[in-house]
N, C-alpha and C positions, 0 to 999 in steps of 0.2 A: 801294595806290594807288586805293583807293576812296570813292569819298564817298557816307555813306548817314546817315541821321537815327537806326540802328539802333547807328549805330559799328562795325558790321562789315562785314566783305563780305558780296557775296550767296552766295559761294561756299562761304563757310565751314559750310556746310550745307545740306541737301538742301532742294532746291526743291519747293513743295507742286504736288500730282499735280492731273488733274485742272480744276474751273473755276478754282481759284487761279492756274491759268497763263495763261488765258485775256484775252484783252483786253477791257477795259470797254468798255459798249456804247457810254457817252459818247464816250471815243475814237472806235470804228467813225464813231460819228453827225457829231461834229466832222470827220473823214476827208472824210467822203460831201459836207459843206456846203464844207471846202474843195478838194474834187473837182471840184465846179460851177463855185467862184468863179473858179478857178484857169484853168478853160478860159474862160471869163468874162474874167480878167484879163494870159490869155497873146496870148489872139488881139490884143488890141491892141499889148499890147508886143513882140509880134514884128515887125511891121509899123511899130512908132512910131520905131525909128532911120531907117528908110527914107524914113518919111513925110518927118521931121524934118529930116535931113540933105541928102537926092538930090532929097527931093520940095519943098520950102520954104526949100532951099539954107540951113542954119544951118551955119556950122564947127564942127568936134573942137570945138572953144572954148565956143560957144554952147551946143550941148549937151550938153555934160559939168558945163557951168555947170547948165543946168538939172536936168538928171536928180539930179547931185549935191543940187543946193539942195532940190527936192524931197522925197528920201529924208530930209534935215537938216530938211527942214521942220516932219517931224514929232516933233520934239523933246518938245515944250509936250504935245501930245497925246496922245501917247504915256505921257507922266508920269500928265496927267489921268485918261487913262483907266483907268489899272492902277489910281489911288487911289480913282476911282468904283469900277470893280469889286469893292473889296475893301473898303467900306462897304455891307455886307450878304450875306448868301447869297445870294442867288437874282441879284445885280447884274452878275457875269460875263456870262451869256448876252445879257442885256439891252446892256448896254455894247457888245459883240460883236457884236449884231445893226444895233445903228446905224451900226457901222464898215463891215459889210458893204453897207448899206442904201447908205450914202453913197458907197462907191466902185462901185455897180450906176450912180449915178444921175449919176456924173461919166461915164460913157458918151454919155449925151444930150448932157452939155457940149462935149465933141466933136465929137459930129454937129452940134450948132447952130454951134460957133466958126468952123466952113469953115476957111478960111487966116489968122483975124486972130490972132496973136501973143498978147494978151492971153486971148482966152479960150481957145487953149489950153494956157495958161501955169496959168488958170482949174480948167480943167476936171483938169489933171494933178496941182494942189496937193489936191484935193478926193476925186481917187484916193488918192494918196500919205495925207492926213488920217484917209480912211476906212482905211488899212491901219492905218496909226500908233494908230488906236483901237483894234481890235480882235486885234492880233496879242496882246497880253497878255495879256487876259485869257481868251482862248481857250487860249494855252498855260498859263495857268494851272489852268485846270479841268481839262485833259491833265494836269498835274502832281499836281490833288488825285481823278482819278479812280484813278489806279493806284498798287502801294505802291511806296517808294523804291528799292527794290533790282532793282524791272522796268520802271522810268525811260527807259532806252534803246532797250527794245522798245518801249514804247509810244508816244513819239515818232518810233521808227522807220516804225511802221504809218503813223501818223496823216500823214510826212512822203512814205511813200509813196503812200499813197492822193492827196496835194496835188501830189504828182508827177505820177501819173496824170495830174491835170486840165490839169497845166503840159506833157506830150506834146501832151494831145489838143488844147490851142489855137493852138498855132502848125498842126497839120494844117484844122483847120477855117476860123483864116483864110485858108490856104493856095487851099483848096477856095472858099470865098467870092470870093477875089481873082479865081480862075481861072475862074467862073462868069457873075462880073458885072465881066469885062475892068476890073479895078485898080479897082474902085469902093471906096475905103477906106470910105466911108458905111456900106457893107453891112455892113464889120464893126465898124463901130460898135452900128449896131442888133440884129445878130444878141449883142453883147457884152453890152450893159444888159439885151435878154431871159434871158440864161444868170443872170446876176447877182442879176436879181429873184430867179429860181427858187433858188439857193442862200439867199437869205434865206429862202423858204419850206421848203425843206427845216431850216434853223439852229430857225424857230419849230416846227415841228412832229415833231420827232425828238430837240433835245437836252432833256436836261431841266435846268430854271430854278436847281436847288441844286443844291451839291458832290457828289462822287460819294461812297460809303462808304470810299475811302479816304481822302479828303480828311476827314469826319466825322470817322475814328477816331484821323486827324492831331492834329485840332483837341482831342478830347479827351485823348488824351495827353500834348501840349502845356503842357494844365493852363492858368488864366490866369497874364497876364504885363504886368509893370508897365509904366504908362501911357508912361512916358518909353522903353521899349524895342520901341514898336509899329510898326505901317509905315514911316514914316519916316524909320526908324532903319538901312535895309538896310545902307546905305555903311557902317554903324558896324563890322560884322561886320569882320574883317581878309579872313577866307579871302575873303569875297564881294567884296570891294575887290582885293583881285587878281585875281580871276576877270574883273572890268569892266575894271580896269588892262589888261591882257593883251589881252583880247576887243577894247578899243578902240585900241589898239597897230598890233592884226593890220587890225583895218577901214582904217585911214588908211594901209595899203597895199595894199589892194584897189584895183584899178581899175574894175571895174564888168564885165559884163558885156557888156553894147552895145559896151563898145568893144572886146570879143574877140571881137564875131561880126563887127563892122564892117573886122575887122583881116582877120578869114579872109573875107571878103567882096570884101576888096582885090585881096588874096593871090591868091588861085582865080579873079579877074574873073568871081564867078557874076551874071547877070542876075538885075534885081530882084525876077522871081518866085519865084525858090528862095532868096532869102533868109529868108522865117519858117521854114521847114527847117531853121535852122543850131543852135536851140538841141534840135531833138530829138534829137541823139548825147547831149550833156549830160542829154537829161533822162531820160531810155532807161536811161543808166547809174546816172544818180541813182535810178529805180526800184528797178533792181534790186539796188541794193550797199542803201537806208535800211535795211530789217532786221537784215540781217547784222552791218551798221555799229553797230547800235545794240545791239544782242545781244552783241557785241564787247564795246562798252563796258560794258556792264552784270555782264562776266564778268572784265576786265581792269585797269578803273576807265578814268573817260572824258576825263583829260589826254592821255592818250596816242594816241588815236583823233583826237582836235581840233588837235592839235599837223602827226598826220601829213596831217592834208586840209590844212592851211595849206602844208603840202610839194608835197602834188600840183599845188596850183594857182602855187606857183615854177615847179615843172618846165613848167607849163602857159607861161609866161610865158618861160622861155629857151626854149619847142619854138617859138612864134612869134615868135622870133630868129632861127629859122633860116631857109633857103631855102622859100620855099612850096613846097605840094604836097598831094595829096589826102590820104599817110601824115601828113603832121604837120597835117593839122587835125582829120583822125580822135582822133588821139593829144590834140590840146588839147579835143577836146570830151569825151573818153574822161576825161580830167584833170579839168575842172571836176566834169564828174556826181560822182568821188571824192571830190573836195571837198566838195561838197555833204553828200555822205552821211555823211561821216566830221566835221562841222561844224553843222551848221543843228542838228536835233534834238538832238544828242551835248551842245552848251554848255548848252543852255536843261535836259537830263537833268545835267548838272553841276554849275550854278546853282542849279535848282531846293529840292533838298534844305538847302541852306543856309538859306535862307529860311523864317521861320515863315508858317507855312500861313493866317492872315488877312493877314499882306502880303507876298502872294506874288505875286500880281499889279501889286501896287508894283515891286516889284524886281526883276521880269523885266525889268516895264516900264522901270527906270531902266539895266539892263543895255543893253535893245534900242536905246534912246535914244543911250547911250554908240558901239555900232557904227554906230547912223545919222550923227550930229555927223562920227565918225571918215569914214566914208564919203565926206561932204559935199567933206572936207578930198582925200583918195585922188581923187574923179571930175572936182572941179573943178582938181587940181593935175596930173593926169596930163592931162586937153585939152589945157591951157593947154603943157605940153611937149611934146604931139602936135604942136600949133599952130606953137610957136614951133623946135622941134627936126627937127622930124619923126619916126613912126611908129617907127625900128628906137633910136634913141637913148631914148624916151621909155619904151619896153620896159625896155631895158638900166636906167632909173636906176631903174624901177617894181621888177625883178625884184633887183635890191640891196636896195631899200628892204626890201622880203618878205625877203630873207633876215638884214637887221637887227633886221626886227621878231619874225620866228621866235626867234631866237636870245634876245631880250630875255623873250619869253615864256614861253620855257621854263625858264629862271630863276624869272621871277617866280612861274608856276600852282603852285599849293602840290603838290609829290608825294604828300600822302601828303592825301587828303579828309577831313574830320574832321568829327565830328556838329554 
C-alpha cells in the first residue's frame, strides 16, 4: 500500500543511517518562509470571520459565498503557476516568491478598503491569487528536494514548521486587538510587515534550482516523449483517482470559519477570544504533522488521508451535539488530526506519480481540483445554514462526508504503483 517511483516500499529495507535521514535544507528553509507567512496570514484570518459577519453584518450566506469563491478563485492560477514553475529549474522559487509577494501586499488592501465591500472583496481575491500561485510550486521543490520513500516526513516537518506560524497568528492578533482596543487596522499592518519579511527570508535562504534529489529524479527519469510531458498529468490513471477522490472529499468540506463561528455560538464567547479558536486545531496539527507523515511513509499514505477525512466527520457530529467546553475541545482536537493525517500526506501521495519536470503542473492541477470542490462545499453549506439553520446544515454536511469517505476509498488505488 505504498507509492514510491522506486516500486517498492521504503520498508523493504533498511533506511540509510546518518545525513541520508536527514531533512534538506530546502525543506527547513521553505518551513522557516512559511513560518513567517503563515503568522502573516493567520493573524488576519482569525479575525476576518469576525470582522465580516458581527463587524459588517454579512450572513452565513454572504460569506461562505465569499470565502468559498475566493479559494475557487484561484483555479486559473493555480494551473498557471505550476506550468510557469516547471518551464525551467530555477522558476519554482521565482514563481513562489511572487505568490508570496502578492498576498504580503493584499494586506495594505485591507487597511485601505476601511468597510467598502468591494475592496475588500479586492484585496481578499489578491490573497487567495497569491496563495493559488505559490502553494505549487513550493510543494513541488519539497517534493524534488527529498527522495520518494521520505515524502511524508518531509512534508511533515515543512507542514509543521507552517503550523507553527498558523499558532503563533491568531495569538499575535490576539495581542494586537487587546493592545490597541479592536483596532483591526493594527493588524492589518502588523500582517503585510510579517509578510514582507517572509519574502525576504524565501529570497535569501532557498535556493533558485531543484534540490539533489529532485536532480537525481530527473536524471533517472531519462528523457520522455514530447506528447507525454506536463500536461499530460490527468492522463496517468493512479493520478486521476488520486484528484477524483481529493476533489470528492473537498465538496464536503465545510470550511473552517464556519467550525469556529459554530463553536463561537455554541460557547457565546465574546468577540475577543475568538482568534483563540483555531489554536487547539493548530497545537494538535503541530504536533501529530511528523508523526503523521512518518506513518505514512511506513504504511503507505491512502490510509493516513482516508482516516483524517474520518476525524473531521467525527468533528462534524461532535458539533451536533449539546454545546460545551468538552465538545469543542474535542472538535478542535478533530480538525488539527485532520490536518495532519491530510494536508502534507496527499501532496507525499501524489507527488511521486508525477514526473519530476511536471510536477508542479500537477500538484497544481490537484490543488486546483480541492479548491473548485471547496468553492462548491463553502458556498452550499452557508446557503443551508442560511436557509435551514446551524444543527440541520451540519446533519446534511456530515452525511455528505460520509458519502464522500466511502466513494473514496473505493476509488484511491490500494496498492501505489511507480
Amino acid at each position: 500500500m505504498y507509492l514510491a517511483t522506486t516500486g517498492r516500499r521504503p520498508d523493504a529495507s533498511p533506511r540509510p543511517a546518518g545525513p541520508g535521514r536527514r531533512v534538506p535544507g530546502t525543506v527547513i528553509a521553505l518551513g522557516a518562509v512559511s513560518l513567517v507567512t503563515d503568522i502573516s496570514s493567520e493573524m488576519v484570518t482569525a479575525v476576518l470571520p469576525l470582522y465580516l459577519v458581527l463587524g459588517l453584518g454579512l450572513s452565513p450566506l454572504q460569506f461562505g459565498f465569499l470565502d468559498g469563491l475566493f479559494n475557487g478563485a484561484t483555479a486559473v492560477v493555480r494551473l498557471l503557476g505550476g506550468r510557469l514553475a516547471d518551464r525551467g529549474g530555477g522558476r519554482h522559487r521565482t514563481v513562489a516568491g511572487v505568490g508570496y509577494l502578492l498576498s504580503a501586499l493584499s494586506r495594505l488592501g485591507l487597511l485601505l478598503a476601511g468597510g467598502a465591500a468591494g475592496g475588500i472583496a479586492a484585496a481578499l481575491a489578491a490573497d487567495r491569487l497569491g496563495k493559488g500561485v505559490r502553494t505549487a510550486p513550493r510543494d513541488a521543490m519539497i517534493s524534488l528536494s527529498a527522495p520518494p520513500e521520505a515524502l511524508g516526513r518531509a512534508f511533515g516537518v515543512h507542514r509543521a514548521m507552517d503550523t507553527t506560524g498558523a499558532l503563533l497568528g491568531p495569538l499575535v492578533a490576539f495581542v494586537v486587538l487587546w493592545a490597541t482596543a479592536d483596532a483591526y487596522d493594527a493588524v492589518f499592518v502588523v500582517s503585510f510587515a510579517t509578510g514582507l519579511f517572509g519574502v525576504l527570508v524565501l529570497v535569501l535562504f532557498v535556493p533558485a534550482g531543484p534540490g539533489t534529489a529532485g536532480v537525481a529524479a530527473v536524471a533517472a527519469a531519462g528523457p520522455r516523449p514530447a506528447g507525454r510531458r506536463r500536461s499530460r498529468a490527468l492522463g496517468d490513471p493512479v493520478f486521476r483517482r488520486i484528484v477524483t477522490a481529493a476533489a470528492l472529499l473537498g465538496a464536503a468540506t465545510i470550511g473552517d470559519s464556519f467550525l469556529y463561528l459554530l463553536l463561537q455560538r455554541g460557547l457565546d464567547l465574546p468577540p475577543l477570544l475568538f482568534p483563540l479558536l483555531p489554536l487547539g486545531a493548530a497545537a494538535c496539527y503541530l504536533l501529530l504533522a511528523v508523526p503523521a507523515g512518518r506513518i505514512a511513509d511506513r504504511t503507505g499514505r491512502r490510509t493516513p488521508f482516508l482516516c483524517g477525512h474520518g476525524a473531521l466527520l467525527a468533528a462534524y457530529l461532535t458539533l451536533t451535539a449539546p454545546p460545551g467546553w468538552p465538545a469543542a475541545v474535542l472538535v478542535l482536537v478533530l480538525l488539527g488530526v485532520f490536518y495532519a493525517a491530510t494536508d502534507g500526506v496527499l501532496m507525499a501521495l501524489a507527488g511521486p506519480v508525477l514526473p519530476p519536470d511536471g510536477r508542479a503542473g500537477g500538484l497544481a492541477v490537484l490543488q486546483t481540483g480541492q479548491a473548485l470542490a471547496r468553492l462548491v462545499g463553502a458556498a452550499g453549506f452557508g446557503a443551508a445554514w442560511t436557509w435551514w439553520g446551524p444543527r440541520p446544515a451540519l446533519t446534511v454536511a456530515a452525511l455528505a462526508l460520509a458519502a464522500a469517505l466511502a466513494a473514496a476509498w473505493r476509488i484511491l488505488p490500494e496498492r501505489e504503483s511507480s
